[in-house]
C-alpha positions, 0 to 999 in steps of 0.5 A: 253606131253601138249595139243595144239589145231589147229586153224583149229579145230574152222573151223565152228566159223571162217565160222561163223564171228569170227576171229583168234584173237578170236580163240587165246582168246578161246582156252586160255580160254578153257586151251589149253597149245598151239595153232597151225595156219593153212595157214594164210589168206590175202595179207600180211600173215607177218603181220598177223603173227606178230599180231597173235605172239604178241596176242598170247604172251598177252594170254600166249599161245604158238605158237606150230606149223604152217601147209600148204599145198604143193605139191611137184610133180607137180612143185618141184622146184616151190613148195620148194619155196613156201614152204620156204616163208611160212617159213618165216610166220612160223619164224614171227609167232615164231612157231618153226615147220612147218608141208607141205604136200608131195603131192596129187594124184588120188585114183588110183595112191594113190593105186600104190606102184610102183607110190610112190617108182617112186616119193620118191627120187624127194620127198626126195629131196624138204623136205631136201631143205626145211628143210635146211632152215628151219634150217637156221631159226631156225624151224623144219620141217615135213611132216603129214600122210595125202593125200592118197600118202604118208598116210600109215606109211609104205610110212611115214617111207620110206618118212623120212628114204630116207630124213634123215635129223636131222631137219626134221621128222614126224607128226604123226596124230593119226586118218589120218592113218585110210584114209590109212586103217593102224592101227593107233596104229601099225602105232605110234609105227613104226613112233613114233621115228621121231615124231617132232609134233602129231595131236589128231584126232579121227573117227568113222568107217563104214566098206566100206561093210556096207557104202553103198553110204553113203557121206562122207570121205572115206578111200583108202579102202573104209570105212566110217570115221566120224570125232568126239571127241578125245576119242569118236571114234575107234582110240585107242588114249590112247595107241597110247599116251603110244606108243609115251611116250614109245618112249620118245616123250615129245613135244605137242598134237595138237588137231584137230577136224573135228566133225560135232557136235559143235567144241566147245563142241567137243574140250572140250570132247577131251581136258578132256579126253587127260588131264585124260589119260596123268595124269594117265599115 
């Protein structure tokens, strides 16, 4: 496996006035293997893409993966083909996955298997339109657990098993499992056998007991989750990497920061330790 790094991880330097063009040059810099962009901005996200496909090429980085947002429920339709032009931004780019969301709902809904098993045949039909052409072009596609609705890795294995697609799998994102309350190393060995791309991401957990009103993401459960480095927070990220080698997952971790603390400082903490747990492996 070899270590990417999202662009959205530089969140607090983008706030700050840098650019993506920076954001390639520093995780270059850092030894990122990889590099992963998250819903390009502006009016003409092509060109964009094709500038960032060159700068990346110039810094010897490749380019990984590309992940939007979507919703599949509201409009499904609608959404397949929103989601295939950004398929197209994704072929400029030259990623060869892209990662779209399945679909949000309210908390009380996200609690309602009744309301997921109602919605997964409308949802399984969007991601294999979608990754039909995606397969056209050459890309994969997937789906992360994120959003609440389709977080549990239960719904994740219904959710992929119902679009039985080759091209289509998983994104498995070792600390979102915990926005569900699922045991994020249980969960990596149930979807490890569809993972077409990883996130490395990494909490801090307060049990909803003693959060009190505390602000902050909070899980469906009720719990307290504070983003920081990968391998400074209670996901058990080395066994979850023994889990995916295990499986025979190969391809890239893209680490994905969503600290308070400083991302550049975070990211390095992360990078070291996922280097130090793949080479003792």
């Amino acid at each position: 496996m070899k270590i990417a790094v999202s662009s959205y991880s530089y969140s607090q330097c983008l706030g700050q006035g840098k650019d993506l063009f920076w954001v390639v040059e520093q995780a270059a810099r850092m030894g990122f293997a990889g590099i992963e962009f998250t819903n390009l901005p502006g009016d003409k996200p092509r060109d964009l893409a094709r500038a960032l496909h060159a700068a990346a090429a110039k810094a010897r980085l490749p380019i990984v993966s590309y992940t939007i947002g979507a919703d599949l429920l509201g409009d499904p339709p609608a959404a397949v083909q929103a989601v295939k032009a950004q398929l197209d931004i994704a072929a400029a780019l030259g990623a060869p996955v892209l990662r779209h969301d399945a679909a949000w709902a309210p908390p009380e809904t996200c609690r309602d298997e009744s309301a997921f098993d109602a919605a997964l045949p409308t949802l399984a039909d969007a991601c294999r339109r979608i990754t039909e052409y995606a397969a056209s072009l050459g890309i994969r596609t997937c789906v992360e657990n994120h959003g609440y609705f389709v977080q549990h890795s239960l719904r994740c294995l219904k959710l992929v098993q119902a679009v039985a697609h080759k091209n289509f799998g998983w994104l498995i994102d070792l600390g979102n499992f915990l926005c569900a309350d699922d045991d994020p190393l249980a969960a990596t060995r149930r979807l490890a056998p569809y993972a077409v791309h990883v996130h490395a991401k990494d909490f801090k957990v307060t049990p909803a007991s003693a959060a009190g009103e505390a602000p902050g993401l909070r899980s469906l459960g009720g719990a307290l989750l504070a983003g920081t480095a990968v391998g400074e927070g209670d996901v058990n990220t080395r066994a979850c990497l023994g889990a995916l080698r295990a499986s025979g997952y190969e391809g890239f971790l893209s680490i994905e920061y969503e600290g308070a603390s400083d991302c550049i400082e975070g990211l390095a903490t992360g990078l070291r330790n996922l280097n130090a747990w793949l080479a003792g492996a």
